[in-house]
mmCIF entry with sequence, helices, sheets and N, C-alpha, C, O atoms, coordinates in Angstrom:
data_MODEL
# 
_entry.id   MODEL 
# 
_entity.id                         1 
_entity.type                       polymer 
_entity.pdbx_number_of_molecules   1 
# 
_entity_poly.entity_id                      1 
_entity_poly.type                           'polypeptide(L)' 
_entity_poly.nstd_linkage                   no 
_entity_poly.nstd_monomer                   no 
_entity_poly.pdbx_seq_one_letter_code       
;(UNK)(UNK)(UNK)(UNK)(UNK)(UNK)(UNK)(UNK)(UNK)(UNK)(UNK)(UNK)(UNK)(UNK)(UNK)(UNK)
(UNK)(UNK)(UNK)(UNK)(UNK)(UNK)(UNK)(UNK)(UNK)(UNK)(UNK)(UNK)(UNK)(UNK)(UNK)(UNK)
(UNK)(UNK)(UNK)(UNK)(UNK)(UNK)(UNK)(UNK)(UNK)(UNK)(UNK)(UNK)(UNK)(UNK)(UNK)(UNK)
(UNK)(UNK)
;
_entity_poly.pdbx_seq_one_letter_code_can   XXXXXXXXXXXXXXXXXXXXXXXXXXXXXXXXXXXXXXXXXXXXXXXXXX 
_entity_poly.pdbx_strand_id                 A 
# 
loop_
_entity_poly_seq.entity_id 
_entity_poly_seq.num 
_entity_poly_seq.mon_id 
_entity_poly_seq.hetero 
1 1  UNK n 
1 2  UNK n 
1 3  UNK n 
1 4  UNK n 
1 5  UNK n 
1 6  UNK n 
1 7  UNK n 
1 8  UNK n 
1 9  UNK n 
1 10 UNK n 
1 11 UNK n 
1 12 UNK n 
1 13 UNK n 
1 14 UNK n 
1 15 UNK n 
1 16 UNK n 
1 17 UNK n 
1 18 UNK n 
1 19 UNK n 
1 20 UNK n 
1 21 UNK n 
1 22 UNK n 
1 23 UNK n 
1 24 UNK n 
1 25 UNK n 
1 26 UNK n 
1 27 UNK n 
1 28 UNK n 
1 29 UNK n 
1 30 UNK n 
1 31 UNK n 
1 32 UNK n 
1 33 UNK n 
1 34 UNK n 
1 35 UNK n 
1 36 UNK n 
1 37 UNK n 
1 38 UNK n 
1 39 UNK n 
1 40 UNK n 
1 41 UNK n 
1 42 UNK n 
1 43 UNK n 
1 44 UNK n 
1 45 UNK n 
1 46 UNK n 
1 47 UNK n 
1 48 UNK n 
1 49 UNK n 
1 50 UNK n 
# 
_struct_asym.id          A 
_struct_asym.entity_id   1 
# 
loop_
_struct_conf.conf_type_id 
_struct_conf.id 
_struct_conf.pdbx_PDB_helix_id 
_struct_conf.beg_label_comp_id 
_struct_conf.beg_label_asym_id 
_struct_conf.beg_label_seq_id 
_struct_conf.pdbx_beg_PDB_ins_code 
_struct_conf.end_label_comp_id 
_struct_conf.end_label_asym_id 
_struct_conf.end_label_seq_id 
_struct_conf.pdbx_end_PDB_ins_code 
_struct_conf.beg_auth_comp_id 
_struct_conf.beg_auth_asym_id 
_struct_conf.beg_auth_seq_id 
_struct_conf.end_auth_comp_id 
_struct_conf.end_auth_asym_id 
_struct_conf.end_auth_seq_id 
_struct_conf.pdbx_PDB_helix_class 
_struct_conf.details 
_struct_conf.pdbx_PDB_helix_length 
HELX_P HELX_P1 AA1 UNK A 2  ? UNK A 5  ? UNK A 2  UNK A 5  1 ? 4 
HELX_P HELX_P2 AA2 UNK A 15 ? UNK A 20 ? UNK A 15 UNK A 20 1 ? 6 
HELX_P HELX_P3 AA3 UNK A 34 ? UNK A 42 ? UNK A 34 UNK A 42 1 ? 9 
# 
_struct_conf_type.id          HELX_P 
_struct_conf_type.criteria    ? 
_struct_conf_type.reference   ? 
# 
_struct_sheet.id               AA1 
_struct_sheet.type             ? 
_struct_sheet.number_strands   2 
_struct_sheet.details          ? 
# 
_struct_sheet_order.sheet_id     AA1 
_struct_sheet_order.range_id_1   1 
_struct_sheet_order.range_id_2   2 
_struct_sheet_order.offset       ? 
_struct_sheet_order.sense        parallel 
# 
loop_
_struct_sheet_range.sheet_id 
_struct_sheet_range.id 
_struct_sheet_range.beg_label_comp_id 
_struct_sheet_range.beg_label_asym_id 
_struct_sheet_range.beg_label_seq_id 
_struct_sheet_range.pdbx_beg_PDB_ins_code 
_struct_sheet_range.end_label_comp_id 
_struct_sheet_range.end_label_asym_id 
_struct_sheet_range.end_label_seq_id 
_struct_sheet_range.pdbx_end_PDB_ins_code 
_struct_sheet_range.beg_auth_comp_id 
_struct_sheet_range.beg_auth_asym_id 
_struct_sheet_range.beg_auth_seq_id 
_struct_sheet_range.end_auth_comp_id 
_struct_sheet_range.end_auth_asym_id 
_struct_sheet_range.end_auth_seq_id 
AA1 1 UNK A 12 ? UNK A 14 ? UNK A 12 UNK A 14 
AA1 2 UNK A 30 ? UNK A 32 ? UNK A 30 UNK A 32 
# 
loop_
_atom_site.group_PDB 
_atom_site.id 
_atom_site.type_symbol 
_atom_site.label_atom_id 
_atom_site.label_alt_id 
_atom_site.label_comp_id 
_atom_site.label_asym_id 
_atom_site.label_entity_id 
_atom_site.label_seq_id 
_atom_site.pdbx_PDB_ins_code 
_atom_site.Cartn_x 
_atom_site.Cartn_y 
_atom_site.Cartn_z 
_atom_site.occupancy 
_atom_site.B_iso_or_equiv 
_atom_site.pdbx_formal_charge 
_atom_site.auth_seq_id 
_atom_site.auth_comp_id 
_atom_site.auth_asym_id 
_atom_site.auth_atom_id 
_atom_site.pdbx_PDB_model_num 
ATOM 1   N N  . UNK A 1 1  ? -3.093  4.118  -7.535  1.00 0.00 ? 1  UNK A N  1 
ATOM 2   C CA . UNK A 1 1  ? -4.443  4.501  -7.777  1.00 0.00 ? 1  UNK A CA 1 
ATOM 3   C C  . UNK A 1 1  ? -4.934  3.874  -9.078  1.00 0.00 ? 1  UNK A C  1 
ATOM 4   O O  . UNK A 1 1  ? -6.095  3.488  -9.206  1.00 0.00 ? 1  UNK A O  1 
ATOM 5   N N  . UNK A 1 2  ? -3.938  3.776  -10.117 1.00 0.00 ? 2  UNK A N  1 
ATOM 6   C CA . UNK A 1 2  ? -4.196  3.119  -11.528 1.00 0.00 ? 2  UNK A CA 1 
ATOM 7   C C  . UNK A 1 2  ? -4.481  1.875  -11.144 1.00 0.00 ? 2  UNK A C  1 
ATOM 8   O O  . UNK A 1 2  ? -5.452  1.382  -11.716 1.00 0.00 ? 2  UNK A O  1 
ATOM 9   N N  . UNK A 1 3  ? -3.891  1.158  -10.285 1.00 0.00 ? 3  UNK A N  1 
ATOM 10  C CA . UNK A 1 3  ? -4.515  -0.113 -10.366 1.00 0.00 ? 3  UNK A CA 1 
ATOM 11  C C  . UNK A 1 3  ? -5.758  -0.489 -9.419  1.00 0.00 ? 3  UNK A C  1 
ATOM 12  O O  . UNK A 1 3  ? -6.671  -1.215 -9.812  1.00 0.00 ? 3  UNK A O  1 
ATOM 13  N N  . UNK A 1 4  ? -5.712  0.014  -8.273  1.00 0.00 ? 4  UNK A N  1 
ATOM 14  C CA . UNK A 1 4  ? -6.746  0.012  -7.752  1.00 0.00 ? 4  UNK A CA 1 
ATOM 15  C C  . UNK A 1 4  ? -8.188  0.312  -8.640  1.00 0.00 ? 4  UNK A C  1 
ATOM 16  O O  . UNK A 1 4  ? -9.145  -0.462 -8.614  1.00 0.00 ? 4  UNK A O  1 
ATOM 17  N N  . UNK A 1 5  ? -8.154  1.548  -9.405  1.00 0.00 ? 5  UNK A N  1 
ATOM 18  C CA . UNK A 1 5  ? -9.237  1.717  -10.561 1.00 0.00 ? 5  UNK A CA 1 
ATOM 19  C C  . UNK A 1 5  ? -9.151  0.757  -11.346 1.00 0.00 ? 5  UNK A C  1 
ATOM 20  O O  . UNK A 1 5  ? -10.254 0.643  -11.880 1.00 0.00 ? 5  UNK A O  1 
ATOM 21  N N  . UNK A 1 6  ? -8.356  -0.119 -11.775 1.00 0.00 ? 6  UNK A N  1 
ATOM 22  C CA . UNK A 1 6  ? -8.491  -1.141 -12.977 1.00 0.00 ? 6  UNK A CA 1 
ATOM 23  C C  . UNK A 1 6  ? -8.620  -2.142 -12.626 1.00 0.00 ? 6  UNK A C  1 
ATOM 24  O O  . UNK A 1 6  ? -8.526  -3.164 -13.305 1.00 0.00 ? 6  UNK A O  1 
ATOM 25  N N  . UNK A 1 7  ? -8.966  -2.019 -11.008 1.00 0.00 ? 7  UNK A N  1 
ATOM 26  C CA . UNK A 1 7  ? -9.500  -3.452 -10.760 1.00 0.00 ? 7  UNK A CA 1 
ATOM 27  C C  . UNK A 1 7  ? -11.318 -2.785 -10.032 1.00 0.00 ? 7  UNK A C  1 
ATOM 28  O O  . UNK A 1 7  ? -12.040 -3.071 -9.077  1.00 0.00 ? 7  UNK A O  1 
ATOM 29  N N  . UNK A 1 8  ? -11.332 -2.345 -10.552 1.00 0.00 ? 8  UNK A N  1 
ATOM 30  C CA . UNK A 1 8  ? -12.958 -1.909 -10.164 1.00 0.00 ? 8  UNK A CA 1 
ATOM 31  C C  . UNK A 1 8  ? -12.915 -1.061 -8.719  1.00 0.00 ? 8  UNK A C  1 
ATOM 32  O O  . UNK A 1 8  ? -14.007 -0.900 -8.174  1.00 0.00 ? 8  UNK A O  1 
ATOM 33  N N  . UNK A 1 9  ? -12.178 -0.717 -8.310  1.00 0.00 ? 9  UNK A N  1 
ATOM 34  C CA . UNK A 1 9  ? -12.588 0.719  -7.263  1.00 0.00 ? 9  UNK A CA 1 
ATOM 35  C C  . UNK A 1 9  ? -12.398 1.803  -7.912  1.00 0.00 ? 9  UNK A C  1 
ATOM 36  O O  . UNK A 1 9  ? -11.779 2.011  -8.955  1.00 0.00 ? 9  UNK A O  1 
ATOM 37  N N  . UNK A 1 10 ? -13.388 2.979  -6.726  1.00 0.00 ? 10 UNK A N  1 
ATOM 38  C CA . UNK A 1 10 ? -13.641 4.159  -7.283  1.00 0.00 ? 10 UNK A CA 1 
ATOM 39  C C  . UNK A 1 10 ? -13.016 4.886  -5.945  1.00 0.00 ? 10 UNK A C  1 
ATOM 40  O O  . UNK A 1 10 ? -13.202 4.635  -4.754  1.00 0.00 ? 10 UNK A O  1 
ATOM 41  N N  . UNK A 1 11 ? -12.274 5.797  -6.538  1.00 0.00 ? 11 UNK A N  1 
ATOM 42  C CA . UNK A 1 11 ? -11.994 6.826  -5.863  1.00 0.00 ? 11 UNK A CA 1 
ATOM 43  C C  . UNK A 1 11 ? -12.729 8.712  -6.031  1.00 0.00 ? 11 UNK A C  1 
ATOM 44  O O  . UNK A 1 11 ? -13.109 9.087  -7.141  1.00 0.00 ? 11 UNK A O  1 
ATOM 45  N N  . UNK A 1 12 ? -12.796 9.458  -5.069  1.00 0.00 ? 12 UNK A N  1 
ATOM 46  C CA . UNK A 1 12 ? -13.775 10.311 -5.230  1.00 0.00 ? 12 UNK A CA 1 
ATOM 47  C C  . UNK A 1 12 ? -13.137 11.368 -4.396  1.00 0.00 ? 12 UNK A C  1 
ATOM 48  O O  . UNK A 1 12 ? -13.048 11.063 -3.207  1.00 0.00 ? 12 UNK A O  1 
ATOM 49  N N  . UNK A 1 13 ? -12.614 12.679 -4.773  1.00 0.00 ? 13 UNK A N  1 
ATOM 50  C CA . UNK A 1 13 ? -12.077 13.892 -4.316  1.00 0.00 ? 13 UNK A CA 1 
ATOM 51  C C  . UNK A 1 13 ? -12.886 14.731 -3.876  1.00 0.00 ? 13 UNK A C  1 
ATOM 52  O O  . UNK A 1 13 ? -13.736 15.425 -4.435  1.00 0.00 ? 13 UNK A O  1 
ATOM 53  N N  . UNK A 1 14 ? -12.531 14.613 -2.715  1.00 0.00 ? 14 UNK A N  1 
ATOM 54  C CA . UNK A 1 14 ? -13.725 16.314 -1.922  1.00 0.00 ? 14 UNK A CA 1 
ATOM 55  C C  . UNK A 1 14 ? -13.298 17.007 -2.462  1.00 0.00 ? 14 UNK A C  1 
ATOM 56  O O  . UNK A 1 14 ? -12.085 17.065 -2.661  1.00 0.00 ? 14 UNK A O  1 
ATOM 57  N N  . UNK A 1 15 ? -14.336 17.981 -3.005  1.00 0.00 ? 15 UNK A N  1 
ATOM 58  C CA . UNK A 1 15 ? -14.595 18.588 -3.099  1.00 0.00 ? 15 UNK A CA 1 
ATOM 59  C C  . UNK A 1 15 ? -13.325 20.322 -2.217  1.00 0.00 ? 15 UNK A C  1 
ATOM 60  O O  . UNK A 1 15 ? -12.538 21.111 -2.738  1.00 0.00 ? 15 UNK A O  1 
ATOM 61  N N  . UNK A 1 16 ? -13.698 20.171 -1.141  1.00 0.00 ? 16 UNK A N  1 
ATOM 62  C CA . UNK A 1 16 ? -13.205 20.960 -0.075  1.00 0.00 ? 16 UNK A CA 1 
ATOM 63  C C  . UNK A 1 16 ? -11.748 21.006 0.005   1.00 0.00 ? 16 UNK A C  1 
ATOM 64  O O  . UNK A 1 16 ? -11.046 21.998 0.200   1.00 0.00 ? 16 UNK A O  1 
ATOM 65  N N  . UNK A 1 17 ? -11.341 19.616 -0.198  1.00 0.00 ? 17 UNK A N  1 
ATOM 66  C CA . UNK A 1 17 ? -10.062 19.616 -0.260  1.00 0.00 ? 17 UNK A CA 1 
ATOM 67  C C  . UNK A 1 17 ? -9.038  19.971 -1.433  1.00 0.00 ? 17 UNK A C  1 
ATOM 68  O O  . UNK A 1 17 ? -7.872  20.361 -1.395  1.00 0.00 ? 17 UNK A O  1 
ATOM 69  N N  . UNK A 1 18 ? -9.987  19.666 -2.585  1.00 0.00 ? 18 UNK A N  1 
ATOM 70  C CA . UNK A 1 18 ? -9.195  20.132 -3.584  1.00 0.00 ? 18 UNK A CA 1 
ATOM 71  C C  . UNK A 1 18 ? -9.314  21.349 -3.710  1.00 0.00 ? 18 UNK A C  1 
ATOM 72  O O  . UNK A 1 18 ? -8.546  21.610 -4.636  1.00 0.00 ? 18 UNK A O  1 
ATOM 73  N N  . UNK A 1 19 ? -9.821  22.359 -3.351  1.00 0.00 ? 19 UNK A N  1 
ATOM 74  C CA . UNK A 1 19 ? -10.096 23.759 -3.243  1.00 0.00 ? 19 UNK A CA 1 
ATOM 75  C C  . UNK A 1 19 ? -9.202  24.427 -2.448  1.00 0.00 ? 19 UNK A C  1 
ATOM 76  O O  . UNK A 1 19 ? -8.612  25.435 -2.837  1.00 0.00 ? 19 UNK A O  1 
ATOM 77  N N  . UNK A 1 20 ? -9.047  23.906 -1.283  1.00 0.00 ? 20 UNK A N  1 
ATOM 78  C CA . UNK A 1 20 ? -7.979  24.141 -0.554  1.00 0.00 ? 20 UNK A CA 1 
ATOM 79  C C  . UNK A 1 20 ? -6.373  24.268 -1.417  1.00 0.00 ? 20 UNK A C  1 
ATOM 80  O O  . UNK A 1 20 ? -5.672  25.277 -1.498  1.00 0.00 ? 20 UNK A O  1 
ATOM 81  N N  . UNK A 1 21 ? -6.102  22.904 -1.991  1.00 0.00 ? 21 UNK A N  1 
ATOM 82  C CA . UNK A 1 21 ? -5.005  22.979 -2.837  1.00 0.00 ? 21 UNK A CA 1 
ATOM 83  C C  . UNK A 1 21 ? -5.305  23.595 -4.194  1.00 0.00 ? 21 UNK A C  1 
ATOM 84  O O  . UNK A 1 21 ? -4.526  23.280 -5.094  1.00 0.00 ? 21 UNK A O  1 
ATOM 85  N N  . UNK A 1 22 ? -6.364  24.473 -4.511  1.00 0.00 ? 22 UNK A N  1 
ATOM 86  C CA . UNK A 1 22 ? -6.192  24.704 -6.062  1.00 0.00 ? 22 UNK A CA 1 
ATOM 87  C C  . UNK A 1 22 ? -6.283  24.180 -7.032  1.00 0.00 ? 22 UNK A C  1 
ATOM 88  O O  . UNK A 1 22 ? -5.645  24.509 -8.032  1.00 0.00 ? 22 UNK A O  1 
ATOM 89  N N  . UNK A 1 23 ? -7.193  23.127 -6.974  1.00 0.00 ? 23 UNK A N  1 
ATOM 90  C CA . UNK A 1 23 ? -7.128  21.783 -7.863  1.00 0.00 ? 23 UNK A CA 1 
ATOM 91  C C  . UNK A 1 23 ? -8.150  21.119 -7.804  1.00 0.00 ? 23 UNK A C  1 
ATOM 92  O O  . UNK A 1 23 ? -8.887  20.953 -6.832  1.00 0.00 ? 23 UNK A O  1 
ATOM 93  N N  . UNK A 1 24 ? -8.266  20.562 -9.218  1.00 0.00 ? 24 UNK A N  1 
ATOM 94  C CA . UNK A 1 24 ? -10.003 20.034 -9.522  1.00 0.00 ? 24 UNK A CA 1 
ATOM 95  C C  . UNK A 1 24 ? -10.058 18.029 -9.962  1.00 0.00 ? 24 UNK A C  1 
ATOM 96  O O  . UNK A 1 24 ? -9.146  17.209 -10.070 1.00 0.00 ? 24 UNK A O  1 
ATOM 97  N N  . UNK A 1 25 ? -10.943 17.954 -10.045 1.00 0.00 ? 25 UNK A N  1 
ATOM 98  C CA . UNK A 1 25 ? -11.237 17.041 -9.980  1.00 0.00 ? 25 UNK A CA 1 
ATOM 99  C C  . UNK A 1 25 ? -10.330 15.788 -11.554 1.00 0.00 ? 25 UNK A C  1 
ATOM 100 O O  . UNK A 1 25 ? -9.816  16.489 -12.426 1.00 0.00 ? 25 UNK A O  1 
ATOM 101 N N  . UNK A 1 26 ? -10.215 14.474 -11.772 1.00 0.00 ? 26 UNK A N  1 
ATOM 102 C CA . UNK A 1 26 ? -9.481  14.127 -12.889 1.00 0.00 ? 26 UNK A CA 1 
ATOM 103 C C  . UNK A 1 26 ? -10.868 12.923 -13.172 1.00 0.00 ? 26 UNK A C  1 
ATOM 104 O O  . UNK A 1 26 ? -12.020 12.814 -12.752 1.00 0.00 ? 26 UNK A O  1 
ATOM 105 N N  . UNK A 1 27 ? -9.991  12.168 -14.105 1.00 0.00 ? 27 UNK A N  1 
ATOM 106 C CA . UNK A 1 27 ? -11.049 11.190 -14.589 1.00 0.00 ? 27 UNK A CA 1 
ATOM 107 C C  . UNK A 1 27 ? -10.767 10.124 -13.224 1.00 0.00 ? 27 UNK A C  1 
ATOM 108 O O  . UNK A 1 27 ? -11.510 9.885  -12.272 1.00 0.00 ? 27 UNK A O  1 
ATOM 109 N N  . UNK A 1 28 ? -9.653  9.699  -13.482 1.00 0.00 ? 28 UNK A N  1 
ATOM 110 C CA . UNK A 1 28 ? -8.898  9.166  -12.386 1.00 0.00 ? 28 UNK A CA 1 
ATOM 111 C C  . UNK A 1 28 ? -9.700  9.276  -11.189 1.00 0.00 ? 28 UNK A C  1 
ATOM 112 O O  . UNK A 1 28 ? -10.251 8.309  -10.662 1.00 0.00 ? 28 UNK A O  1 
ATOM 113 N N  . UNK A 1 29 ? -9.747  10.211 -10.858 1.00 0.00 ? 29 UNK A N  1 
ATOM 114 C CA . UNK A 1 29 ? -10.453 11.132 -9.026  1.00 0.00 ? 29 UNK A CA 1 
ATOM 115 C C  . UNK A 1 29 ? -10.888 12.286 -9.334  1.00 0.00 ? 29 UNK A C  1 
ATOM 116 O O  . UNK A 1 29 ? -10.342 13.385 -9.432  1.00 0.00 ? 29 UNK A O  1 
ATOM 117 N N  . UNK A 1 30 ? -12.434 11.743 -9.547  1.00 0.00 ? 30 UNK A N  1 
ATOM 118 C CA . UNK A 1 30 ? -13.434 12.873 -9.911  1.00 0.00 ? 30 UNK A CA 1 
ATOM 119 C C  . UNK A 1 30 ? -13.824 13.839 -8.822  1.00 0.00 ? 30 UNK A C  1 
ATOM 120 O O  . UNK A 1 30 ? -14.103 13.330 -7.737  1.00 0.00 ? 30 UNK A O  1 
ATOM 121 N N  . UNK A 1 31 ? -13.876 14.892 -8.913  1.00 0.00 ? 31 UNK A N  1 
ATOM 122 C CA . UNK A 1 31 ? -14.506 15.851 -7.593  1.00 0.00 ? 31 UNK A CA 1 
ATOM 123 C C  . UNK A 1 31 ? -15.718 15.644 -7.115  1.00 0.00 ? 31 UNK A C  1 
ATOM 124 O O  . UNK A 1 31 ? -16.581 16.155 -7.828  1.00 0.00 ? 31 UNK A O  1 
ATOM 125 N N  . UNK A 1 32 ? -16.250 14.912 -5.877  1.00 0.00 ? 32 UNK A N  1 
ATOM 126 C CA . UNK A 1 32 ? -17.051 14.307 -5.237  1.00 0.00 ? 32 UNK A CA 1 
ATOM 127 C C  . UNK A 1 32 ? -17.913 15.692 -4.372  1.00 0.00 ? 32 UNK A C  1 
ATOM 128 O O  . UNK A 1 32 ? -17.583 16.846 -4.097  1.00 0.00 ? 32 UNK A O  1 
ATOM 129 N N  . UNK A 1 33 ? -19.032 14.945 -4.166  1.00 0.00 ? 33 UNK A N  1 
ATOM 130 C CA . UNK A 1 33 ? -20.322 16.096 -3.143  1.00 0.00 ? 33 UNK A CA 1 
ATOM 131 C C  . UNK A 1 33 ? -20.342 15.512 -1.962  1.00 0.00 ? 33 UNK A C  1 
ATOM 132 O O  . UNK A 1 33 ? -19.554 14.585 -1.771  1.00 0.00 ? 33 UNK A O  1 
ATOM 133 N N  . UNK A 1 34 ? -21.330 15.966 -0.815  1.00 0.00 ? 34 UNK A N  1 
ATOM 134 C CA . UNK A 1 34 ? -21.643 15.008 0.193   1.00 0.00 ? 34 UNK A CA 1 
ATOM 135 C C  . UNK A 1 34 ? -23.037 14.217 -0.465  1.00 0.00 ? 34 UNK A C  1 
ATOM 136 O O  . UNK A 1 34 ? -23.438 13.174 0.051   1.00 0.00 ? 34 UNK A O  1 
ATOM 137 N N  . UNK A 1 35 ? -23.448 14.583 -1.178  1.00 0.00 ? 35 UNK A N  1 
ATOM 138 C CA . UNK A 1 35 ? -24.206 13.418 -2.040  1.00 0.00 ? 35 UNK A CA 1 
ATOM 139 C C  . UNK A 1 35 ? -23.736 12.540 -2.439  1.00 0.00 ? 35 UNK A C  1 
ATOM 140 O O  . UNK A 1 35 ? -24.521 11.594 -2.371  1.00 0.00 ? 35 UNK A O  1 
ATOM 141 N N  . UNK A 1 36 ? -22.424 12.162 -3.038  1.00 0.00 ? 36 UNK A N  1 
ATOM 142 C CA . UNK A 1 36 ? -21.967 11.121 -3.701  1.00 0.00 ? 36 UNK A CA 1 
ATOM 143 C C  . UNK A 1 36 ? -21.563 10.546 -1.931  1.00 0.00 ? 36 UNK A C  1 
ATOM 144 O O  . UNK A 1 36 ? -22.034 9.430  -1.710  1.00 0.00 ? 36 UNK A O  1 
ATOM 145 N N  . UNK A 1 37 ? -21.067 10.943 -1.166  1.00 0.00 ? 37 UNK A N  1 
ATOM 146 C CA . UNK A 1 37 ? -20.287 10.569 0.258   1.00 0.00 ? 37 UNK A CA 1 
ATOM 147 C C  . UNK A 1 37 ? -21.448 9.756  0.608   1.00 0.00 ? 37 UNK A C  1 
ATOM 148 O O  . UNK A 1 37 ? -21.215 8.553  0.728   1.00 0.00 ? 37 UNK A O  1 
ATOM 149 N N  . UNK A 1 38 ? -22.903 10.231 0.838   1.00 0.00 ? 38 UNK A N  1 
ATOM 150 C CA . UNK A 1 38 ? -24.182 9.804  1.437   1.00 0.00 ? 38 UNK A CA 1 
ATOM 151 C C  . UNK A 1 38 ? -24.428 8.850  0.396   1.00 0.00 ? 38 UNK A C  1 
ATOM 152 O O  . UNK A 1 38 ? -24.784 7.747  0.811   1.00 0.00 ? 38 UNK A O  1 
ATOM 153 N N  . UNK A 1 39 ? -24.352 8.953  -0.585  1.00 0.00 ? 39 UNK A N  1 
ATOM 154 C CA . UNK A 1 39 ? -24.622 7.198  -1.556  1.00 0.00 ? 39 UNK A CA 1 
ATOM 155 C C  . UNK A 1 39 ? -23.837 6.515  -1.252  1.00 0.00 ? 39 UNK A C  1 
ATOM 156 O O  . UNK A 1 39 ? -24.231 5.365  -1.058  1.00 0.00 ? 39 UNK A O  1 
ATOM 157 N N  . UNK A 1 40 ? -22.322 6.782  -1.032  1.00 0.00 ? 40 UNK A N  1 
ATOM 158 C CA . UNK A 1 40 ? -21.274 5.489  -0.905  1.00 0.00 ? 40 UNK A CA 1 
ATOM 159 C C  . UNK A 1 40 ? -21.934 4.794  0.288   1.00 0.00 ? 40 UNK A C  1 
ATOM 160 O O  . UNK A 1 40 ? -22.474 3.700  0.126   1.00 0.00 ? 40 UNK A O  1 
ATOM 161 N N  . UNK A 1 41 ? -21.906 5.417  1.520   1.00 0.00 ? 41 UNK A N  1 
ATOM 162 C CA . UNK A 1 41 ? -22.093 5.116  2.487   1.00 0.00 ? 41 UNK A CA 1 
ATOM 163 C C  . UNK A 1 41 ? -23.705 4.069  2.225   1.00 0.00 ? 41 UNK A C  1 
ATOM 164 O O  . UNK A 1 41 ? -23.764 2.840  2.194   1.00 0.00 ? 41 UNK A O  1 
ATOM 165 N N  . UNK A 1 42 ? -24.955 5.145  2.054   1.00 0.00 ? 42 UNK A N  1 
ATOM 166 C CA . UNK A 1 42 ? -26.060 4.036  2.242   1.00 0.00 ? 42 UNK A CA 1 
ATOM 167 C C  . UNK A 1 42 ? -26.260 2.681  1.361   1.00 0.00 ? 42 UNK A C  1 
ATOM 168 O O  . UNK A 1 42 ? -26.998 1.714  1.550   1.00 0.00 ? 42 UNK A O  1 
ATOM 169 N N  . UNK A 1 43 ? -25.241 3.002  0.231   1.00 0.00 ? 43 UNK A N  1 
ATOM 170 C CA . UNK A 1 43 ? -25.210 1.531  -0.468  1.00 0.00 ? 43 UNK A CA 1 
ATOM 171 C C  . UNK A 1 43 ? -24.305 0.301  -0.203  1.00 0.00 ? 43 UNK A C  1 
ATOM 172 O O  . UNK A 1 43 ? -24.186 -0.720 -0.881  1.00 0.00 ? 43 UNK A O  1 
ATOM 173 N N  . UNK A 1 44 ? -23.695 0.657  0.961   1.00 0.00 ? 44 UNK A N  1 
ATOM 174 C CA . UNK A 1 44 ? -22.437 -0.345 1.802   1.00 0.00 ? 44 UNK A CA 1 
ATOM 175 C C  . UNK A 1 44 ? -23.016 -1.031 2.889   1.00 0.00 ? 44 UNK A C  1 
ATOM 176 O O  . UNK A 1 44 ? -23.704 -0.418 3.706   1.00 0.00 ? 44 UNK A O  1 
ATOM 177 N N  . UNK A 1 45 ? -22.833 -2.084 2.969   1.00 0.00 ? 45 UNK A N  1 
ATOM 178 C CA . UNK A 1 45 ? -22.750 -2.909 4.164   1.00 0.00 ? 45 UNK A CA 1 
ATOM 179 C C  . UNK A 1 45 ? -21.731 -2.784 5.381   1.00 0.00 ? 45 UNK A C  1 
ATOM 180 O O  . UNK A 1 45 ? -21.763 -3.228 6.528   1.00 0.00 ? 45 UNK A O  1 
ATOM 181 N N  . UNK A 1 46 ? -20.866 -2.049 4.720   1.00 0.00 ? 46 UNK A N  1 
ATOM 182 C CA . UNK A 1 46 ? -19.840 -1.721 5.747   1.00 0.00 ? 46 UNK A CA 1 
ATOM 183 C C  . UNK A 1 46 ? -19.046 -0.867 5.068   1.00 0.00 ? 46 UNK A C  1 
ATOM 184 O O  . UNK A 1 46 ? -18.786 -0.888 3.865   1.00 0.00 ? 46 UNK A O  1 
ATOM 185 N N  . UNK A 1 47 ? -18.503 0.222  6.267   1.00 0.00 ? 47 UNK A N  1 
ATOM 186 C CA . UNK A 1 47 ? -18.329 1.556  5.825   1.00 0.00 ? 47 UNK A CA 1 
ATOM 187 C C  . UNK A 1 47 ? -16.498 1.323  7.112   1.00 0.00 ? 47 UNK A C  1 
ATOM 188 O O  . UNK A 1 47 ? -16.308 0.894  8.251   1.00 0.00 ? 47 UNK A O  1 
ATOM 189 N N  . UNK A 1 48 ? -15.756 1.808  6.191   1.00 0.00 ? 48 UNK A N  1 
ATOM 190 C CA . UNK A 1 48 ? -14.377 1.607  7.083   1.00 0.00 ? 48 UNK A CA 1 
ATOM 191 C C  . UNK A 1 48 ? -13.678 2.764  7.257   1.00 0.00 ? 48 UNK A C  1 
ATOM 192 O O  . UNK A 1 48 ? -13.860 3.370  6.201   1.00 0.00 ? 48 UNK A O  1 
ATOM 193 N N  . UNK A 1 49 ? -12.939 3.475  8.009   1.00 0.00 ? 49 UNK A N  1 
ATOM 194 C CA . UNK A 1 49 ? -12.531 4.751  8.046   1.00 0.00 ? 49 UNK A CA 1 
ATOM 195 C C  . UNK A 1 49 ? -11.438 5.216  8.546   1.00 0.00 ? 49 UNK A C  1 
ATOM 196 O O  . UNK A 1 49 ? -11.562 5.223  9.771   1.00 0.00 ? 49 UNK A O  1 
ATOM 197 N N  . UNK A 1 50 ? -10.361 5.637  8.205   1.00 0.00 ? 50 UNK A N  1 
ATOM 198 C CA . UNK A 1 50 ? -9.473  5.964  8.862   1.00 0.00 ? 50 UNK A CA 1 
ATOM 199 C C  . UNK A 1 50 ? -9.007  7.036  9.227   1.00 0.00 ? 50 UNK A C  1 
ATOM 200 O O  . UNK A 1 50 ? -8.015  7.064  9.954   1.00 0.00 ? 50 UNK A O  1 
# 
């Protein structure tokens, strides 16, 4: 994840899920909304999913 961030990606923690486990958001993997989900998405040309 460290390097992936230090090469310019962002990673983003639901919200939902970390709640589930008891656990909040880091600098690393900030705790994300479906607002931040709905920006990733409408500012992409392509959206990939697994």
């Amino acid at each position: 994840m460290e390097l992936f961030v230090s090469k310019g990606g962002e990673i983003f923690a639901c919200g939902t899920c970390l709640k589930i486990r008891n656990s909040g958001g880091t600098e690393l993997c900030p705790l994300s909304t479906m607002k931040d989900l709905y920006e990733i998405i409408r500012d992409s040309d392509r959206v990939i999913s697994i």
